[in-house]
NUVEXPA-637255 format. One record per residue: x, y, z of N, C-alpha, C in turn. Coordinates in steps of 0.02 Angstrom, whole numbers, padded with zeros to 5 digits, always signed. Each point is the difference from the previous one (the first is absolute). Last residue first. Layout:
BEGIN
XYZXYZXYZ/...
***
This chain:
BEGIN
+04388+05387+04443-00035+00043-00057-00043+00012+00049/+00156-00144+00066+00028+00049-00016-00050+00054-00031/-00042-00233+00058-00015+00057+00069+00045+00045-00017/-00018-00164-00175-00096+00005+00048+00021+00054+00025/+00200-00084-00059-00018+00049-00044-00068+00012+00025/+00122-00166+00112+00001+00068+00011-00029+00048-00020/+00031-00259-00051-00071+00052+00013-00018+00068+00052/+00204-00167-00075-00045-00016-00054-00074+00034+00021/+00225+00032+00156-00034+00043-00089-00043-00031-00045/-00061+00006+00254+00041-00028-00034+00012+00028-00079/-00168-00022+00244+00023+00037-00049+00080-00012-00036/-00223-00113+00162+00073-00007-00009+00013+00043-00058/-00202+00027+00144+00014-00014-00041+00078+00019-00007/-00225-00002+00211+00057-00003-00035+00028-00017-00053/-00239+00039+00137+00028-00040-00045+00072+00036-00020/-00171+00045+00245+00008+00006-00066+00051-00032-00044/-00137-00016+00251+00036-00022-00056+00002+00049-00067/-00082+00024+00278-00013+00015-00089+00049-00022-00033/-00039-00050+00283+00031+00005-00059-00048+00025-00088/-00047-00105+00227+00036+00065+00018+00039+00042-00054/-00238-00138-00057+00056-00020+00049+00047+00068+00027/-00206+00003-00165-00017-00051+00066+00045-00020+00033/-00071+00216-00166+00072-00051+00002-00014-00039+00077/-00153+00139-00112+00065+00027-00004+00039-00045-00030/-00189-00019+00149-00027+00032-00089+00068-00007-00050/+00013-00009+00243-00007-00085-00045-00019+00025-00073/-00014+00167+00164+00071+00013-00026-00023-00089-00043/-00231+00152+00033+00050-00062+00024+00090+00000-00019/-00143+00209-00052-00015-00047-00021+00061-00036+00051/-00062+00218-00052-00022-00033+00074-00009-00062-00024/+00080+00205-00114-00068-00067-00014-00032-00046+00043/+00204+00165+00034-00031+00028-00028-00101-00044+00012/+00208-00096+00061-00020+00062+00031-00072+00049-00021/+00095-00200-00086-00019-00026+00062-00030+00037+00025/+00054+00032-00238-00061-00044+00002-00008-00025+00102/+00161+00148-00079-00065+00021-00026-00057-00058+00006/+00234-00040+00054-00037+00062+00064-00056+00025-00027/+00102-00139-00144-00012-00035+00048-00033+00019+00040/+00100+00109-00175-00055-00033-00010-00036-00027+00047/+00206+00080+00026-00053+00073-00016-00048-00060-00014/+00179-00134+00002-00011+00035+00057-00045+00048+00037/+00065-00070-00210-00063-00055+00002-00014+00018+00083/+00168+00124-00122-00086+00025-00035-00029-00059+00037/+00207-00027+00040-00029+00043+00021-00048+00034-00001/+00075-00207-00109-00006-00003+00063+00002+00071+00053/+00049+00000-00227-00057-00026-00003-00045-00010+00079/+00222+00087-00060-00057+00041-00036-00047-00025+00026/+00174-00156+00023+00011+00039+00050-00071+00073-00005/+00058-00269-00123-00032+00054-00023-00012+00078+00077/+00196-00184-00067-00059+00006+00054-00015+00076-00006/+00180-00187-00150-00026+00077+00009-00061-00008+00062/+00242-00122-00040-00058-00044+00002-00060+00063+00024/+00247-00006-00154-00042+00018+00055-00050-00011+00012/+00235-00058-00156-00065+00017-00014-00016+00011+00087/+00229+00045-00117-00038-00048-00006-00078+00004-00011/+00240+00192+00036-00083-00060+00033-00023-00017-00066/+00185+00144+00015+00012-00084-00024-00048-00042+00058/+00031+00188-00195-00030+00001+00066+00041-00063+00014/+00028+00086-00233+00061+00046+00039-00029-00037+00091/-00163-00023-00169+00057-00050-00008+00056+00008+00032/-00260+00059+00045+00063+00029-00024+00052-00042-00016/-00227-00043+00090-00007+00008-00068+00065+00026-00032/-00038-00011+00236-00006-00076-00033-00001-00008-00053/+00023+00205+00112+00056-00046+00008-00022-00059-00030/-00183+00134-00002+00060+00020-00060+00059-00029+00024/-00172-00052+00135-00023-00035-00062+00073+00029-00061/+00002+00083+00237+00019-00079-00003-00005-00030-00075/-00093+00232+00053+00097-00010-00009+00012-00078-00014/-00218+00046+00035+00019+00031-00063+00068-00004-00008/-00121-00200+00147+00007+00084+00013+00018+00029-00078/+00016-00234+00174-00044+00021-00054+00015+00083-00005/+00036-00219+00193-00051+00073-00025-00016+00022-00031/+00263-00160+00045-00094-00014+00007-00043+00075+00031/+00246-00141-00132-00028+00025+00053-00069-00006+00008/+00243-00109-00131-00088+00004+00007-00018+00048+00055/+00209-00104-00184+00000+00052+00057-00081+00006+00001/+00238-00139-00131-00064+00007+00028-00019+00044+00055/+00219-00001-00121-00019+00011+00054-00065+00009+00011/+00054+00006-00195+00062-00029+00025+00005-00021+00082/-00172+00138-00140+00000-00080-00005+00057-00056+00000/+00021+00264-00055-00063-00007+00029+00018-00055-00015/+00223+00087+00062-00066+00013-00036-00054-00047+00007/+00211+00149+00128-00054-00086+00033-00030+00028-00084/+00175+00154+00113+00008-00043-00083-00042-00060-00011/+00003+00145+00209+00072-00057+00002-00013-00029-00071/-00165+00179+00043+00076+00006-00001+00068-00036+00011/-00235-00077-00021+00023+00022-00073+00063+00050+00016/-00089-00101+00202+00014-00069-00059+00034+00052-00048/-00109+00117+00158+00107-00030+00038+00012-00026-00085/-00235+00087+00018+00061+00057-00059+00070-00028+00047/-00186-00128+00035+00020-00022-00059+00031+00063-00036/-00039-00034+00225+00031-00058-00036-00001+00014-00037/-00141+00154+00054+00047+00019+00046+00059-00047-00030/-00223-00053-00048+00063+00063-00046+00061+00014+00011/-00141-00155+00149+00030-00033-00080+00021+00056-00052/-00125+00026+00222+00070-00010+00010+00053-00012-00067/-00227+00060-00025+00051+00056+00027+00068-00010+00010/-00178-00154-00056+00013+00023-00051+00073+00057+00021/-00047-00212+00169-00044+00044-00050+00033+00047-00024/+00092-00208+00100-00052+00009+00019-00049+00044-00022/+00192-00124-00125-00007+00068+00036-00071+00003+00044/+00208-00182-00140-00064+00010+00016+00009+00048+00046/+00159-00100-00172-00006+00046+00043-00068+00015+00027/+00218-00178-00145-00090+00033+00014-00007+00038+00051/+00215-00114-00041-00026-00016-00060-00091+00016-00030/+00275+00042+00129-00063+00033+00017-00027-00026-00075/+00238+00007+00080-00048-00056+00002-00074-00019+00005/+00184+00196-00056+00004-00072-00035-00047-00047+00029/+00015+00170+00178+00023+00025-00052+00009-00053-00069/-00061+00016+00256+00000-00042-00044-00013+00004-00066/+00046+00182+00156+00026-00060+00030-00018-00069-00043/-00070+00197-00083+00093+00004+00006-00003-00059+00021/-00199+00034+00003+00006-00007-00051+00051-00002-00026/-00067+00052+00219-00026-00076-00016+00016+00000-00064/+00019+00198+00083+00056-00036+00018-00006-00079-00001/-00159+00170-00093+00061+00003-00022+00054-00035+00023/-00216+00004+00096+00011-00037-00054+00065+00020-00043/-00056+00090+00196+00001-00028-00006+00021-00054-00049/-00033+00225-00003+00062-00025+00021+00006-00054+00030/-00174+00084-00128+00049+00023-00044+00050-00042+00055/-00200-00012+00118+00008-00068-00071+00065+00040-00030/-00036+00153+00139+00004-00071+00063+00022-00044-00060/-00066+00220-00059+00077-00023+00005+00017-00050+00034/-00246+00033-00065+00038+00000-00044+00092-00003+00016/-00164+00047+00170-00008-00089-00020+00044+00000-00059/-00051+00165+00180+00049-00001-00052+00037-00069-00014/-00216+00029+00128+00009+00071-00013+00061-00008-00054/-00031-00215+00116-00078+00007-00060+00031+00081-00019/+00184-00199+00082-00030+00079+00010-00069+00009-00056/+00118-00214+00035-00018+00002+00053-00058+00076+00015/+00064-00215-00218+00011+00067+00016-00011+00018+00075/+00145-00225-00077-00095+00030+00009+00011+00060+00029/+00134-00180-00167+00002+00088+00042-00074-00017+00029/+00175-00233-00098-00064+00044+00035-00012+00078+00046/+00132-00222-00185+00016+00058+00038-00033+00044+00011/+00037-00227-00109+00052+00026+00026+00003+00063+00027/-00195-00216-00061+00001+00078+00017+00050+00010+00015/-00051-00193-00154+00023+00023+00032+00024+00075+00020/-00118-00233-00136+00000+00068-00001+00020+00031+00055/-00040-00226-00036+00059+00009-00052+00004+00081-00015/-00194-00111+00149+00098+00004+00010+00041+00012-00032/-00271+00034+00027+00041-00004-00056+00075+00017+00014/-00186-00012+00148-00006-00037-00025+00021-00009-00070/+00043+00175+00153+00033-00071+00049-00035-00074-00039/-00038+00234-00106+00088-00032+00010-00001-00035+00039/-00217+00090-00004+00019-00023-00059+00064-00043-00014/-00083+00100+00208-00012-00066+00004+00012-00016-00070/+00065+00218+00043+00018-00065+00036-00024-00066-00003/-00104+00174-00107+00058+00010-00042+00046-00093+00050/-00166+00095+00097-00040-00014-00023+00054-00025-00088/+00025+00137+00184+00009-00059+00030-00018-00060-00037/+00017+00230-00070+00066-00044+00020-00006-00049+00007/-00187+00105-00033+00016+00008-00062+00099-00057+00020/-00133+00106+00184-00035-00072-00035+00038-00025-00065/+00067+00211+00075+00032-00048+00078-00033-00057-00057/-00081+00195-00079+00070-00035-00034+00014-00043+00053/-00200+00091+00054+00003-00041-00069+00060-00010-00008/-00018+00081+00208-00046-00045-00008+00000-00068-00077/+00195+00197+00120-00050+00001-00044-00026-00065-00009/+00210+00025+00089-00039+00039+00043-00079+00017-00013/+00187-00126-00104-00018-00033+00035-00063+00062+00034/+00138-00050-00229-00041+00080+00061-00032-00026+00022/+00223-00056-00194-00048-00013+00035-00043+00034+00049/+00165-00108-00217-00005+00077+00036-00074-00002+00037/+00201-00212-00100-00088+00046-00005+00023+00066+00054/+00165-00195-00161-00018+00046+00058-00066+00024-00004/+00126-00236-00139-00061+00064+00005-00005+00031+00080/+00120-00214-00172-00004+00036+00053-00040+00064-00010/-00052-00243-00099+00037+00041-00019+00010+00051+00075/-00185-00166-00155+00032-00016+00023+00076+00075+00002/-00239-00036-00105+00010-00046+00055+00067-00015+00034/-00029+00125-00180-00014-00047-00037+00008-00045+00075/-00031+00244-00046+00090-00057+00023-00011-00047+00006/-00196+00118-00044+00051+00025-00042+00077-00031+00012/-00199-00062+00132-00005-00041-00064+00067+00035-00030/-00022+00073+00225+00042-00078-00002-00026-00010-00078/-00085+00203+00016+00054+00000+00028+00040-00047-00016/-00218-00014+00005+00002+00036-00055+00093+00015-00010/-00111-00071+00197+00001-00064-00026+00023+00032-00097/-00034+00130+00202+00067-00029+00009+00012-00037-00054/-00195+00137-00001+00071+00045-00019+00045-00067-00003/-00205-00067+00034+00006+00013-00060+00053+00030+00004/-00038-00035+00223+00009-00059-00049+00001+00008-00080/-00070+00161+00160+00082-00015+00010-00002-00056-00042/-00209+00092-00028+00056+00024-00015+00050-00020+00004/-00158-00122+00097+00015-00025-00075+00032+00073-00034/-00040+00016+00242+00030-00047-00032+00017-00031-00056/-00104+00208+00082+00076-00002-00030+00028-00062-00009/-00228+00091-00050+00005-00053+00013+00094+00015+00013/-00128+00240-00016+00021-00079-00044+00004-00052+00052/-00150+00215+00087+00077-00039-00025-00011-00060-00046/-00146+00171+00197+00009-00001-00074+00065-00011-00009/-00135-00032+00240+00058+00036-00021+00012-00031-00098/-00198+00057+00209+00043-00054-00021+00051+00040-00050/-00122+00106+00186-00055-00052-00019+00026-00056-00038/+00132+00081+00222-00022+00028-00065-00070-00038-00063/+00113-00063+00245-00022+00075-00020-00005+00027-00039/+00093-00208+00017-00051-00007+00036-00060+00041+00010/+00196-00026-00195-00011+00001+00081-00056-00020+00007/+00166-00041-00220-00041+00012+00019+00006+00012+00080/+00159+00054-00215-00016-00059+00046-00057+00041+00043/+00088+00141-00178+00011+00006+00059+00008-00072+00040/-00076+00099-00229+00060-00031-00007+00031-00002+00075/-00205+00145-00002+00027-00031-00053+00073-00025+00004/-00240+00085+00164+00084-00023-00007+00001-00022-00080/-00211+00111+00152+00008-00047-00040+00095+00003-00021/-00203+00067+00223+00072+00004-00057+00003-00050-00035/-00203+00137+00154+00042-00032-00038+00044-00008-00044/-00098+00103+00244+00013+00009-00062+00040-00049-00032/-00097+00030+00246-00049-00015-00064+00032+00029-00077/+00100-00015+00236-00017+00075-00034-00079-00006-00061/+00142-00206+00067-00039+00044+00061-00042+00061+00000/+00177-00057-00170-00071-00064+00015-00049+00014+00044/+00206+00105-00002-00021+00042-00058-00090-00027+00007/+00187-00076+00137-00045+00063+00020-00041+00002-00040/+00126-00169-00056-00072-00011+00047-00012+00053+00016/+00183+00038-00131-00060-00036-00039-00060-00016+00056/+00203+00065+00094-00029+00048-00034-00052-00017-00030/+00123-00150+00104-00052+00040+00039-00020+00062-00009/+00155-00131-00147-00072-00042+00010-00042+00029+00050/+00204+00025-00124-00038+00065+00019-00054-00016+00017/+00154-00161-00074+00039+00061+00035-00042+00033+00031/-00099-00160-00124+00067-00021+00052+00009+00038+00043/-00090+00062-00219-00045-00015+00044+00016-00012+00082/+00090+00135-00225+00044-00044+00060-00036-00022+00052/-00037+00115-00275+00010+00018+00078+00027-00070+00030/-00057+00054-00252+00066-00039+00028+00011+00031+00069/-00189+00120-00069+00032-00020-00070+00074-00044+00046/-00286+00091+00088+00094+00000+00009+00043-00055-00045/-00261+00139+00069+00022-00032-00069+00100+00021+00036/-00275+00062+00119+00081-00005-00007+00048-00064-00036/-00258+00182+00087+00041-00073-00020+00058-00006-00016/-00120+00185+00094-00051-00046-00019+00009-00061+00011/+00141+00174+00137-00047-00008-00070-00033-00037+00003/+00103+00108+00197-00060-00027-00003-00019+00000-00083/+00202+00071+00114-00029+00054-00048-00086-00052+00002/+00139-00096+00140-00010+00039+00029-00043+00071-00060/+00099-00195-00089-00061-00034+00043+00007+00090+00056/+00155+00013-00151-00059-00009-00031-00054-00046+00039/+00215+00040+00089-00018+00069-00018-00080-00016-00038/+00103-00180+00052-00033+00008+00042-00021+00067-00006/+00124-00088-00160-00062-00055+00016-00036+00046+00055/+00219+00072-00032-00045+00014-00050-00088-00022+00015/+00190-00056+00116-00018+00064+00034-00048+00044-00055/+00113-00229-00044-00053+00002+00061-00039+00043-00010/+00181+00005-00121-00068-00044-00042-00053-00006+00054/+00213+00107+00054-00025+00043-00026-00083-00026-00022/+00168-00134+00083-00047+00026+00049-00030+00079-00023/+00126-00161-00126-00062-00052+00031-00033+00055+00043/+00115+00069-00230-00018+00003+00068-00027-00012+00040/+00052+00036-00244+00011-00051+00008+00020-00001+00086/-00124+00148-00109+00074+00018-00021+00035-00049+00045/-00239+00041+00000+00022-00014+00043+00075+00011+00013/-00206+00147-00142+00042-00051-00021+00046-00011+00084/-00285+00070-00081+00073+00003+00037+00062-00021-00018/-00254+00137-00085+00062-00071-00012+00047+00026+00052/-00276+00057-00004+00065-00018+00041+00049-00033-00024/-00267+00079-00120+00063-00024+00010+00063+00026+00026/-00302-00021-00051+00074+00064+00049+00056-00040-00012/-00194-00054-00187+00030-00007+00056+00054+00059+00027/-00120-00071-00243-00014+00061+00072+00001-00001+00065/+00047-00132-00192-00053-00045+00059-00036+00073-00008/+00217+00024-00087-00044-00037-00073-00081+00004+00040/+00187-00007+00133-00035+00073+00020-00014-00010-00067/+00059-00206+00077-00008+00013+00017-00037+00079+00005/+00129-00105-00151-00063-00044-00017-00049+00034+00071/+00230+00080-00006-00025+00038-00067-00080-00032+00011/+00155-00094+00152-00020+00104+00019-00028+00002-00077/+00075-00222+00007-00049-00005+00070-00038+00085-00017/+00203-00047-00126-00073-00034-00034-00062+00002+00039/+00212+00079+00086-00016+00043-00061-00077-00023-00029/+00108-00154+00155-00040+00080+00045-00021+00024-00054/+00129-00175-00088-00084-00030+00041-00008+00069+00051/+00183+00011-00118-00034+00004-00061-00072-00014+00047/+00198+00020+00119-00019+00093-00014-00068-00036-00034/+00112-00196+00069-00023+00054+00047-00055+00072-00023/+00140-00106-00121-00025-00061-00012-00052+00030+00079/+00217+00102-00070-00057+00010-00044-00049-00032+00015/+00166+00094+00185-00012-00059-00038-00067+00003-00058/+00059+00180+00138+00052-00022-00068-00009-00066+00008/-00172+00075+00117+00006+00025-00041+00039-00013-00047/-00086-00154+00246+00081+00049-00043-00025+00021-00077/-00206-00087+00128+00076-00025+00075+00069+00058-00015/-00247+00081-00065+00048-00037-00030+00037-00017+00070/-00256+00079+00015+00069-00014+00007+00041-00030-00026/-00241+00143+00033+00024-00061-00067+00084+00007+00041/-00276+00080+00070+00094+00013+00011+00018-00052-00021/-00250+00126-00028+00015-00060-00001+00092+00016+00000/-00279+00075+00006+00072+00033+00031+00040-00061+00005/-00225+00061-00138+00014-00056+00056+00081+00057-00017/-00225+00137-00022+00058-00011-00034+00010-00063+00042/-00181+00134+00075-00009-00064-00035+00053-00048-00024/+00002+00248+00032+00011-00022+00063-00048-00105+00003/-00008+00140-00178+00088-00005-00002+00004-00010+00097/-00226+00022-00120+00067-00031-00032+00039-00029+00017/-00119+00182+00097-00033-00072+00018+00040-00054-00038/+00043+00210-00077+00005+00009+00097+00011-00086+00012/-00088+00060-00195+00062-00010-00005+00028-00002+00081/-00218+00059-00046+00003-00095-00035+00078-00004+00012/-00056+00228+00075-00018-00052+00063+00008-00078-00035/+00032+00174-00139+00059+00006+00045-00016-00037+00066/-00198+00029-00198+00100-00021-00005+00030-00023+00045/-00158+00113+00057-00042-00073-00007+00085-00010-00019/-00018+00195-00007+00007-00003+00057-00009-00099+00018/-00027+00131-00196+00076-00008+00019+00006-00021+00066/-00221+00042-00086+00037-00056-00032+00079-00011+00027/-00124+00179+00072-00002-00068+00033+00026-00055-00029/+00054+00211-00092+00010-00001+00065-00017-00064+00025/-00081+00036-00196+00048+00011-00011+00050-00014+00071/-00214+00067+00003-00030-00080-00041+00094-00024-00003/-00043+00225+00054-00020-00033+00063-00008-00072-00020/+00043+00152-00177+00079-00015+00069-00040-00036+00050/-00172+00026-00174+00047-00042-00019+00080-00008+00047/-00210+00159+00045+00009-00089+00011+00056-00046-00014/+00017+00252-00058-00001-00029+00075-00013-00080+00028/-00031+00081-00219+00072+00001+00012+00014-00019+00073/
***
């Protein structure tokens, strides 16, 4: 009996040193959203924090609450917490760029999603937005048959939707018979939703009857439009209407008849956060080459135009 607590005892003792040893092994890793209520945000952290402590990882979520200098004071809170690594969902390279070289300096690496790339990071996971913006616009000019007036809703302040505009722009300067009568660009990231509500409401009075399409830089802004539309009596396909991201709400506006979106050009957002966790496993972890990865500043991933002839895929 006596052997057996003393056999009992060490064993536990062995235990509590493999686990000791464990968990001070753990990678420590700070995940930042730019803004939470934006869905498209929440879904690439959510996806980042679950694939992440799945790992057995320490995990840091931050949310910036759409705050250039909150997005700093974050970055750097976590280069002073000395993690591992660091995963940021629509950050502000630009902005916070001598945050990111601290971080670099520090020897820690970041990987970005939907961000544009730096100098200080290892690279940044995204769609192609060019052939995004181009599938939205051009999906757009086919339903008005090439020709007609059309306002957009817009977010200059953001990497991907800024492209997605410009990118919309060069569509209409090579199709004249289509004409932009009337341009929001959002300004506020924290109360972005009453910026587009009151924005776009007065672009919609003001050219009230002559509105023949509506392009949105992304999904958020396009609810927002599309509960003005269905309370000015808009039904679906009277008022062509496109945005861009993808989502569970977006797919049931597209599938509703009462909606009066159109279709949306989806970016797998899930995916690109799990690929984020992946990444730091095979750099951090594996010590493997970042080229392993991805040989430029960039990860591509594939976008798909959603529409009602193949909503139903992403309802189930």
């Amino acid at each position: 009996m006596i052997g057996f607590s003393r056999y009992f005892a060490g064993a536990t003792a062995a235990t509590l040193l493999w686990f000791t040893a464990a968990s001070a092994q753990a990678l420590e890793v700070g995940i930042i959203g730019f803004q939470f209520s934006s869905e498209t945000h929440a879904r690439v952290v959510n996806a980042a924090t679950a694939a992440a402590k799945a790992k057995g990882w320490v995990v840091t979520v931050l949310n910036s609450e759409g705050s250039l200098p909150k997005h700093a004071e974050q970055i750097d809170a976590l280069v002073v917490k000395k993690v591992d690594a660091i995963i940021i969902a629509m950050g502000k390279p630009t902005e916070a760029e001598a945050k990111l070289k601290s971080a670099q300096d520090k020897g820690i690496p970041i990987v970005t999603v939907m961000s544009g790339s730096s100098p200080h990071t290892l690279f940044d996971i995204q769609t192609n937005e060019y052939k995004v913006g181009a599938e939205a616009g051009l999906y757009l000019l086919g339903q008005l048959g090439y020709r007609g007036n059309i306002v957009t809703s817009r977010f200059d302040l953001n990497v991907a939707t800024r492209i997605r505009g410009k990118v919309l722009d060069a569509v209409l300067s090579e199709n004249q018979a289509i004409k932009e009568i009337g341009k929001f660009s959002m300004s506020r990231t924290q109360s972005w939703r009453d910026d587009v509500r009151a924005g776009m409401q007065a672009l919609l009075l003001q050219h009230q009857g002559r509105i023949n399409g509506i392009w949105a830089s992304f999904d958020g802004q396009a609810y927002v439009i599309d509960d003005l539309l269905k309370a000015q009596g808009i039904k679906k396909g009277q008022i062509p209407f496109v945005s861009v991201d993808g989502g569970k709400e977006t797919y049931a506006r597209i599938a509703d008849p009462n909606s009066t979106l159109l279709a949306t050009v989806a970016i797998p957002f899930e995916e690109m956060g799990r690929q984020a966790v992946d990444a730091i496993q095979t750099i951090v972890v594996e010590k493997k080459p970042k080229e392993t990865v991805t040989k430029g500043p960039y990860l591509f991933r594939d976008a798909v135009l959603v529409d009602k002839t193949n909503v139903h895929e992403y309802l189930r």
